[in-house]
PADORO-740992 format. One record per atom (N, C-alpha, C, O): residue number from 1; atom name; z negated, y negated, x. Coordinates in steps of 0.2 Angstrom, whole numbers, plus 5000, padded with zeros to 4 digits. Last residue first. Example, Ala and Ser with C-alpha at 12.3 -4.5 7.8 and 13.67 -1.06 7.14 Angstrom:
<pts>
PT/pos/site/zz/yy/xx
PT/2/N/4965/5011/5064
PT/2/CA/4964/5005/5068
PT/2/C/4961/5000/5064
PT/2/O/4960/4994/5067
PT/1/N/4961/5028/5066
PT/1/CA/4961/5022/5062
PT/1/C/4961/5016/5066
PT/1/O/4958/5017/5071
</pts>
This chain:
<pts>
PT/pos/site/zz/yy/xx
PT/141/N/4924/5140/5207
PT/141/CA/4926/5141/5202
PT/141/C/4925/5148/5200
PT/141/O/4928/5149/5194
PT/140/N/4916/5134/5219
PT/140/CA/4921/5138/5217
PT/140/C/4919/5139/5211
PT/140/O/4913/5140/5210
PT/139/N/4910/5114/5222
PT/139/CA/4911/5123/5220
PT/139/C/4914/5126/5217
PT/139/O/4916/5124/5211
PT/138/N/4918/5108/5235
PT/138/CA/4915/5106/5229
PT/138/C/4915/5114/5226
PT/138/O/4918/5119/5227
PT/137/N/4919/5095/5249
PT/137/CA/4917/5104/5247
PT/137/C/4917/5103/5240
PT/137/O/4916/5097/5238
PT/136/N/4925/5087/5262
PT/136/CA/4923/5085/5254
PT/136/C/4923/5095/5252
PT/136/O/4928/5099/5254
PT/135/N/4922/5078/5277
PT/135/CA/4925/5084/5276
PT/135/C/4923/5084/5267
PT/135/O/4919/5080/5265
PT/134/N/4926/5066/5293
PT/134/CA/4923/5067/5284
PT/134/C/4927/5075/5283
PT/134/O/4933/5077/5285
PT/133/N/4919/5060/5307
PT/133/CA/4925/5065/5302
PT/133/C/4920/5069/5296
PT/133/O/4915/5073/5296
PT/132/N/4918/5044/5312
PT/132/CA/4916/5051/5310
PT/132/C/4922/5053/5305
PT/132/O/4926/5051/5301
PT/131/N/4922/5031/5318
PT/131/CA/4919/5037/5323
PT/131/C/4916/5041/5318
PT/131/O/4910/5041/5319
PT/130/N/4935/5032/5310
PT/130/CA/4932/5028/5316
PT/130/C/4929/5031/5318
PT/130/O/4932/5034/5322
PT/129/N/4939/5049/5303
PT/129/CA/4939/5042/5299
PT/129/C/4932/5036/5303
PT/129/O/4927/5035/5301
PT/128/N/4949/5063/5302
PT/128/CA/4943/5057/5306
PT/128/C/4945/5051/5303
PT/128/O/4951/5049/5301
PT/127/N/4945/5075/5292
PT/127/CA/4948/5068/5291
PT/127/C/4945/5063/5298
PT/127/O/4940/5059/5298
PT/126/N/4944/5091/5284
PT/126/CA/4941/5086/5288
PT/126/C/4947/5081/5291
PT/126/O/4953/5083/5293
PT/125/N/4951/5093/5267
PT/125/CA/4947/5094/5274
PT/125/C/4948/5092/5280
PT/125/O/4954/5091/5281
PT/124/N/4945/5093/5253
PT/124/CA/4947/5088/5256
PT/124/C/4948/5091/5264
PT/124/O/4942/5091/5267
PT/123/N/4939/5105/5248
PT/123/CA/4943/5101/5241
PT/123/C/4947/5095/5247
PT/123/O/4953/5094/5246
PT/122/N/4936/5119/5251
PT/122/CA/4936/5113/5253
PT/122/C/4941/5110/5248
PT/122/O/4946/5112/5245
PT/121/N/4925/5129/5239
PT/121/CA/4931/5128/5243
PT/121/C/4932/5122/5245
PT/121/O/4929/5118/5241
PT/120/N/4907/5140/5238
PT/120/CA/4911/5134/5237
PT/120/C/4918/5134/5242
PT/120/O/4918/5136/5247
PT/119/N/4903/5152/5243
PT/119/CA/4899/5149/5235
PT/119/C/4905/5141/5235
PT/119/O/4906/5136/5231
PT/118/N/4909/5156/5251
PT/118/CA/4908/5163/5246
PT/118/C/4905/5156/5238
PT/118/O/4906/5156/5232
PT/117/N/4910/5148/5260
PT/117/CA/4916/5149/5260
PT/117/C/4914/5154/5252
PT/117/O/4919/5156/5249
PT/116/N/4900/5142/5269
PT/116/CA/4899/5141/5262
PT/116/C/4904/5143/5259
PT/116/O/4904/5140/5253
PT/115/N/4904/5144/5284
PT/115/CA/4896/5146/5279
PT/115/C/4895/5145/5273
PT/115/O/4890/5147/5271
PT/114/N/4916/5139/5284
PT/114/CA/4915/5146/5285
PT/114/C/4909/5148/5280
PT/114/O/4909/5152/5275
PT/113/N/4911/5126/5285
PT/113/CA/4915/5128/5278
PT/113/C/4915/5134/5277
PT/113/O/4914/5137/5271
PT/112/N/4905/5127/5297
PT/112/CA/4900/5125/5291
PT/112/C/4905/5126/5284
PT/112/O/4903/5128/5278
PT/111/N/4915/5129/5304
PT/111/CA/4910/5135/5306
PT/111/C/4907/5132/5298
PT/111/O/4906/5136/5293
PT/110/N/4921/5117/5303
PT/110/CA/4927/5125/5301
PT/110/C/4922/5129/5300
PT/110/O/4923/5134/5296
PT/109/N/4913/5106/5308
PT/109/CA/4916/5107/5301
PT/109/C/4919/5114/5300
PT/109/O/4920/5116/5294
PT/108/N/4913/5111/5319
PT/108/CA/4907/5112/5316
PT/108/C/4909/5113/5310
PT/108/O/4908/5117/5306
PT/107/N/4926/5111/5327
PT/107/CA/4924/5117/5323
PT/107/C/4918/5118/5321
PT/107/O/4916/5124/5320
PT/106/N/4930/5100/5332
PT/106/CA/4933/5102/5324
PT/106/C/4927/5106/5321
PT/106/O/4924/5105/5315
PT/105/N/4925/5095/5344
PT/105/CA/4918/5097/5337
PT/105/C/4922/5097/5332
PT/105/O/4919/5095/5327
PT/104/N/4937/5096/5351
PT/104/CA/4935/5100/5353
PT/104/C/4927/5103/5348
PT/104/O/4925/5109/5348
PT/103/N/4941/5080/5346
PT/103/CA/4946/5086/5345
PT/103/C/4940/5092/5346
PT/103/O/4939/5094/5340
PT/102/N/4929/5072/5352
PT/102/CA/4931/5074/5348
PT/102/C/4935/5079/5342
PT/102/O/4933/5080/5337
PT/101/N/4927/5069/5366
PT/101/CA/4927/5075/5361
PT/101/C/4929/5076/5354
PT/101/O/4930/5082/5351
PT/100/N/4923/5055/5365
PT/100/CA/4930/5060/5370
PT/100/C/4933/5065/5367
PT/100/O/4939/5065/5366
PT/99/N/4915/5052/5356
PT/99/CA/4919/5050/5354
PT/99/C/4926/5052/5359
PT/99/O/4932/5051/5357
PT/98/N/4903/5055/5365
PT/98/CA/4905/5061/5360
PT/98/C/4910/5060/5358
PT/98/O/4914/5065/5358
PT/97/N/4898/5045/5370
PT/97/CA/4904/5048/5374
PT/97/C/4906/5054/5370
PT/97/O/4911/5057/5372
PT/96/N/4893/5037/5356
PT/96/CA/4897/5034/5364
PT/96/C/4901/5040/5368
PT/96/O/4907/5038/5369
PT/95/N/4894/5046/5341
PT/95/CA/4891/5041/5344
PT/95/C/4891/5040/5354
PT/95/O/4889/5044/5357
PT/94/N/4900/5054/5328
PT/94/CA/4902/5052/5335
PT/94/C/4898/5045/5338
PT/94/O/4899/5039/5336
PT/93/N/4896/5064/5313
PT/93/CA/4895/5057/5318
PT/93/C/4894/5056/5324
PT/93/O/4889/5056/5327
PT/92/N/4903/5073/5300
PT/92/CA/4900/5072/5309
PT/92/C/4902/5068/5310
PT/92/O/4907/5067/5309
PT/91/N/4899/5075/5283
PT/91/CA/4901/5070/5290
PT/91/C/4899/5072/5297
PT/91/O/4893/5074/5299
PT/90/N/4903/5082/5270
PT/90/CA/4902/5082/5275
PT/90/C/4904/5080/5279
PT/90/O/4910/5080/5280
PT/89/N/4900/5079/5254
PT/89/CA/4903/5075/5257
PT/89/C/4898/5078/5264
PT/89/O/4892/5078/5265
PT/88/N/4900/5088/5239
PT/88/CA/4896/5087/5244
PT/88/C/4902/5084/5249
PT/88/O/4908/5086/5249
PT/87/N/4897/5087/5223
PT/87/CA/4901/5087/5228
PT/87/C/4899/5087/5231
PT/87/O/4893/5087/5229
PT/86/N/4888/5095/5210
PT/86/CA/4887/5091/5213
PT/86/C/4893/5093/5219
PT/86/O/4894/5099/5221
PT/85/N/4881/5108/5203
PT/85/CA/4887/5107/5202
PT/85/C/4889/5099/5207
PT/85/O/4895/5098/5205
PT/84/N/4870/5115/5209
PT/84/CA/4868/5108/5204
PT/84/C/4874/5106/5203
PT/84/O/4873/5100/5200
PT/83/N/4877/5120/5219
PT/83/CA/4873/5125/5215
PT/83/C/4870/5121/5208
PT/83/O/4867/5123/5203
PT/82/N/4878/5113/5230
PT/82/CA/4884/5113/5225
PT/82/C/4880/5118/5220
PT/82/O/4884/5120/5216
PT/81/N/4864/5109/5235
PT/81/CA/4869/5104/5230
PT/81/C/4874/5107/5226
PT/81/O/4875/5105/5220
PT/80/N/4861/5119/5239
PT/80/CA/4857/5119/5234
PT/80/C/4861/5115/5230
PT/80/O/4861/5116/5224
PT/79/N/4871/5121/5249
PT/79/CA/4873/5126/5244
PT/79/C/4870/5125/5238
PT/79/O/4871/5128/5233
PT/78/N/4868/5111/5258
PT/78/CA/4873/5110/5254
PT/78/C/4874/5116/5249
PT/78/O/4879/5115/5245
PT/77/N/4855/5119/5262
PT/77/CA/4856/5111/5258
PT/77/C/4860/5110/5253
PT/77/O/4859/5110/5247
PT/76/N/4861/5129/5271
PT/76/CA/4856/5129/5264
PT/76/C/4853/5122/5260
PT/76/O/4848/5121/5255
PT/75/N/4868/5122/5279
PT/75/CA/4871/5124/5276
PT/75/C/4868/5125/5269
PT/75/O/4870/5123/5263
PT/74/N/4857/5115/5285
PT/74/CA/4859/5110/5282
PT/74/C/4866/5115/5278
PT/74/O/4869/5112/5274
PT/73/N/4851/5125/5291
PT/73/CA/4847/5122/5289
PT/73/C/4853/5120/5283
PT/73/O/4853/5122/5278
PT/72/N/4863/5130/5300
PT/72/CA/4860/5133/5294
PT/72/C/4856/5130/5290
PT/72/O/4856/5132/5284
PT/71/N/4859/5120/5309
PT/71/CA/4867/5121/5307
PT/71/C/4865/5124/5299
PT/71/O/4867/5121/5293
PT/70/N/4848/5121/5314
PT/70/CA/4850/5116/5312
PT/70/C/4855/5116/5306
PT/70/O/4855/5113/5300
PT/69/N/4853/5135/5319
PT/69/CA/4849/5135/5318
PT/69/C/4847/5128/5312
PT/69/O/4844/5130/5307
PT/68/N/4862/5131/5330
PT/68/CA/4864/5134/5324
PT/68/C/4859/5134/5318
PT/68/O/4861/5133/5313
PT/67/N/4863/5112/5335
PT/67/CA/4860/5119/5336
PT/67/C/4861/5124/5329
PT/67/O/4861/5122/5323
PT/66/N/4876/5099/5336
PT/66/CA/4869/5103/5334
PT/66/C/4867/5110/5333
PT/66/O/4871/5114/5330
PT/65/N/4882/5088/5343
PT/65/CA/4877/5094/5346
PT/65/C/4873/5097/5344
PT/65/O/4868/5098/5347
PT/64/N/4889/5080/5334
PT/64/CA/4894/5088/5338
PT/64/C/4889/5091/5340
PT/64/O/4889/5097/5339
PT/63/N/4880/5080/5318
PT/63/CA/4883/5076/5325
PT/63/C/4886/5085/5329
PT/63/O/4887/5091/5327
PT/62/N/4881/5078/5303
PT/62/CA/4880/5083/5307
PT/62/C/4881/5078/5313
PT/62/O/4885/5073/5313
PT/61/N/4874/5077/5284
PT/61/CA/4878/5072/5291
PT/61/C/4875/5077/5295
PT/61/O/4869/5079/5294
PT/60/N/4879/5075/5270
PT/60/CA/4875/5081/5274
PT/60/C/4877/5076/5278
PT/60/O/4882/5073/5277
PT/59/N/4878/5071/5251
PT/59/CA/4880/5068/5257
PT/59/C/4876/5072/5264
PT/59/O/4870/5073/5263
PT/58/N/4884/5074/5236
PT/58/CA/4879/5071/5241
PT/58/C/4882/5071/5247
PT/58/O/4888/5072/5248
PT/57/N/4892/5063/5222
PT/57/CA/4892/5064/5227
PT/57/C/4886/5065/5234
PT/57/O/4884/5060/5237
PT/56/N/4889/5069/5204
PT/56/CA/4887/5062/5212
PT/56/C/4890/5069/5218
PT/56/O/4891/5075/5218
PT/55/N/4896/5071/5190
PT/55/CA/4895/5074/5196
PT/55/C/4896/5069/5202
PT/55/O/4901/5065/5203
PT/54/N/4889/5069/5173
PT/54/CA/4891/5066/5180
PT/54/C/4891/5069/5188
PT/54/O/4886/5068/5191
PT/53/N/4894/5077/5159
PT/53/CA/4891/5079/5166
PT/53/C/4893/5073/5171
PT/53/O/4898/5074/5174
PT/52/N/4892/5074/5140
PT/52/CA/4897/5074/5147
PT/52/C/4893/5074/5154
PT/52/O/4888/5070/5153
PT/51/N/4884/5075/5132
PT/51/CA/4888/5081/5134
PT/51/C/4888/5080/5138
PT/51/O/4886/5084/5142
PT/50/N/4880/5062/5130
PT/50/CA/4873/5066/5129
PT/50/C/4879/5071/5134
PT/50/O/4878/5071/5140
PT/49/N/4892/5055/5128
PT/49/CA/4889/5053/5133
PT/49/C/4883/5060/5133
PT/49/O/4882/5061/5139
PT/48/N/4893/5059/5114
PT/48/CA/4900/5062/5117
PT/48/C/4893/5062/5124
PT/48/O/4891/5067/5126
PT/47/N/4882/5054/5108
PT/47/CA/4885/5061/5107
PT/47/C/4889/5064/5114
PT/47/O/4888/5068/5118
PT/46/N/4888/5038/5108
PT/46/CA/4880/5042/5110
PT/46/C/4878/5048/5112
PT/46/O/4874/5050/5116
PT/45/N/4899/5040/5099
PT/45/CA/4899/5041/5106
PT/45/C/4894/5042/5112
PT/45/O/4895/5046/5117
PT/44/N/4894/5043/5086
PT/44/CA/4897/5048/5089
PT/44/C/4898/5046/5098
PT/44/O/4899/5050/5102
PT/43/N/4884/5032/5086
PT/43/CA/4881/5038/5085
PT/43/C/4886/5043/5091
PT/43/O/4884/5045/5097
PT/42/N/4894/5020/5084
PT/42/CA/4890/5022/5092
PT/42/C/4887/5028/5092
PT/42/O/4887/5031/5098
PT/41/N/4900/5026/5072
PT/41/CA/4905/5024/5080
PT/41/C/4902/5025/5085
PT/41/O/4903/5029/5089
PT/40/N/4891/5022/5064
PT/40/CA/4893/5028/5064
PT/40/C/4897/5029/5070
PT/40/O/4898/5035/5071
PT/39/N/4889/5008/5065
PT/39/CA/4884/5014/5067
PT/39/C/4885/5021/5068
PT/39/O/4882/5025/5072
PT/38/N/4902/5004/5059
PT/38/CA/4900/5002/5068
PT/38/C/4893/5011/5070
PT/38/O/4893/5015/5074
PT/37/N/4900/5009/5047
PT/37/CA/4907/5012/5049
PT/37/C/4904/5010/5057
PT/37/O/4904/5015/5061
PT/36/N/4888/5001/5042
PT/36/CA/4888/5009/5042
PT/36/C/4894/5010/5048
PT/36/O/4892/5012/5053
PT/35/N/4895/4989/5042
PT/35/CA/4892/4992/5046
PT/35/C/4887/4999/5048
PT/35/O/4885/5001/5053
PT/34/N/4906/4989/5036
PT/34/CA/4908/4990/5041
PT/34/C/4903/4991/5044
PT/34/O/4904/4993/5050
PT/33/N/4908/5001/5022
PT/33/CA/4906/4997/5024
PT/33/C/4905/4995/5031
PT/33/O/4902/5000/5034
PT/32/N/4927/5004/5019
PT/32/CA/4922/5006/5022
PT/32/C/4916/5000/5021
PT/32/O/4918/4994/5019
PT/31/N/4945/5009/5019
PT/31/CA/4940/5005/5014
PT/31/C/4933/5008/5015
PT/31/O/4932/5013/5012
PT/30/N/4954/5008/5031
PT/30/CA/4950/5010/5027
PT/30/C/4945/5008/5022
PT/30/O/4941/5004/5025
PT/29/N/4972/5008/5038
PT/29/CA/4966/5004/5036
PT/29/C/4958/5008/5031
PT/29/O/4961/5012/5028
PT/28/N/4984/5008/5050
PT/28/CA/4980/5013/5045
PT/28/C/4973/5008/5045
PT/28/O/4970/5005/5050
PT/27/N/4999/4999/5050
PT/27/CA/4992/5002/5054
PT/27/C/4988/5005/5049
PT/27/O/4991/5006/5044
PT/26/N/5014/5010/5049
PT/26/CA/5010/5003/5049
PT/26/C/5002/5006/5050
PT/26/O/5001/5012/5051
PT/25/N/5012/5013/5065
PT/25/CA/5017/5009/5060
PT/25/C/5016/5012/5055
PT/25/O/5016/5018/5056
PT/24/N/4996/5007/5076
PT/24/CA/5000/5014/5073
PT/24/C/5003/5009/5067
PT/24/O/5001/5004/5064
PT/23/N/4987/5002/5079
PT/23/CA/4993/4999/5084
PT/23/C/4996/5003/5081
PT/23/O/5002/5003/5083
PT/22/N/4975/5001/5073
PT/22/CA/4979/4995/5073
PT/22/C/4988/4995/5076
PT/22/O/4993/4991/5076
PT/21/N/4967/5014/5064
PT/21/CA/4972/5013/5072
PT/21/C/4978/5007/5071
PT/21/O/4983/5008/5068
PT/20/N/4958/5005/5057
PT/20/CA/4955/5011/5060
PT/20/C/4959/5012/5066
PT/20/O/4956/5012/5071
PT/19/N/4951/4992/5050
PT/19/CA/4959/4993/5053
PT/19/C/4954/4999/5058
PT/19/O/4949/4998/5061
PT/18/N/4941/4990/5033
PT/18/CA/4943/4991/5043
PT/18/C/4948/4994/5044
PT/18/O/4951/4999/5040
PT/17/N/4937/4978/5022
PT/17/CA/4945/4984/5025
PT/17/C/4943/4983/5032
PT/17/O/4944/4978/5036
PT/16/N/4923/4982/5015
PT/16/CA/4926/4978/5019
PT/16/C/4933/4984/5021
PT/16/O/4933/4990/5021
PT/15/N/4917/4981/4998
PT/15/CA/4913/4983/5006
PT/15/C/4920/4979/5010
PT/15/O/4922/4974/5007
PT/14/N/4916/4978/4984
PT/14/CA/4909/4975/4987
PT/14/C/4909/4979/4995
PT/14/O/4903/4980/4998
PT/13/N/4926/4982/4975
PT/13/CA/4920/4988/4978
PT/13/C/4916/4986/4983
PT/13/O/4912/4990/4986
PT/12/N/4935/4970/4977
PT/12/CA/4934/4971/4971
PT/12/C/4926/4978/4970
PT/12/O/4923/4978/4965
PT/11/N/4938/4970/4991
PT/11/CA/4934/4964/4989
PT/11/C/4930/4968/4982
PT/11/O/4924/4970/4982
PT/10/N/4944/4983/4992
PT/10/CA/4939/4983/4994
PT/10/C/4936/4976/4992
PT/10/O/4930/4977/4990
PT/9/N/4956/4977/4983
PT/9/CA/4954/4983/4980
PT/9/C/4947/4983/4986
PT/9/O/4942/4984/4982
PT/8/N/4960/4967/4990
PT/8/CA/4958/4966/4983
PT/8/C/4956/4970/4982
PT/8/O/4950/4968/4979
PT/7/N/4964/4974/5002
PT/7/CA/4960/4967/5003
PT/7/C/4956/4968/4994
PT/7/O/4950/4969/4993
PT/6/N/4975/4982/4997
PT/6/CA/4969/4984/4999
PT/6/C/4966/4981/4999
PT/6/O/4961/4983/4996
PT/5/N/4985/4971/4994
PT/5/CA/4983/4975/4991
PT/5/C/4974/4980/4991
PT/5/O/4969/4980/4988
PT/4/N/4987/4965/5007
PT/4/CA/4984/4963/5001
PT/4/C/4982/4966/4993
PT/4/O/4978/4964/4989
PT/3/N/4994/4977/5011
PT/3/CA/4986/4974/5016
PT/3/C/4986/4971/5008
PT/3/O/4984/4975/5004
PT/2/N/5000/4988/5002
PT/2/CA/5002/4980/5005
PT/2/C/4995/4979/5007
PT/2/O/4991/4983/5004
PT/1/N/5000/5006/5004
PT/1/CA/5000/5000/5000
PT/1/C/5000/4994/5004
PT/1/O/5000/4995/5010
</pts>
């Protein structure tokens, strides 16, 4: 029917015409009270927001000289994160002459991906980025 059509016909039932999808030919209108119709909007997105999962990003930092033992420490870290379904952002960090080397501390990052290779897959892997090489894990599926 004619917008004014409708306009008359909700004036006439004491509530209001709300445009439901504005941009659709022709727009689709409703004969509602608008403010019930608002409340009922934030309800459901209130809803939506309760579901949905935010996955943070944590964060593990390793240098080239660290001890296996260490090593492990921080593998059982990263597996309590991804077990929280959460990313994990693996760094090694280059500080004065380490910055020679390294090409040669690839392999902490390959050894630490090794160690968590049953509970999670590299989503990103390792990246030098100024002085530290970034690696991004996230859990298998």
């Amino acid at each position: 029917m004619s917008a004014r059509e409708a306009l008359q016909l909700a004036e006439e039932a004491g509530v209001d015409l709300v445009k439901i999808a504005p941009a659709a030919k022709p727009p689709v209108c409703k004969i509602v009270d608008y403010g019930k119709f608002k409340y009922e909007q934030t309800r459901k997105e209130k809803e939506a927001k309760k579901k949905q999962k935010v996955i943070e990003i944590k964060e593990i930092r390793l240098s080239p000289n660290i001890d296996t033992n260490d090593l492990n420490t921080k593998v059982n870290a990263a597996k309590k994160f991804l077990s929280k379904g959460d990313r994990v952002k693996v760094t090694l960090r280059f500080r004065g002459r380490e910055m020679a080397h390294m090409a040669s501390s690839k392999h902490i990052l390959d050894d630490f991906a090794q160690a968590l290779a049953d509970v999670s897959v590299v989503e990103k892997p390792p990246k030098v980025e100024g002085r530290s090489m970034t690696m991004f894990l996230t859990e298998k599926r």
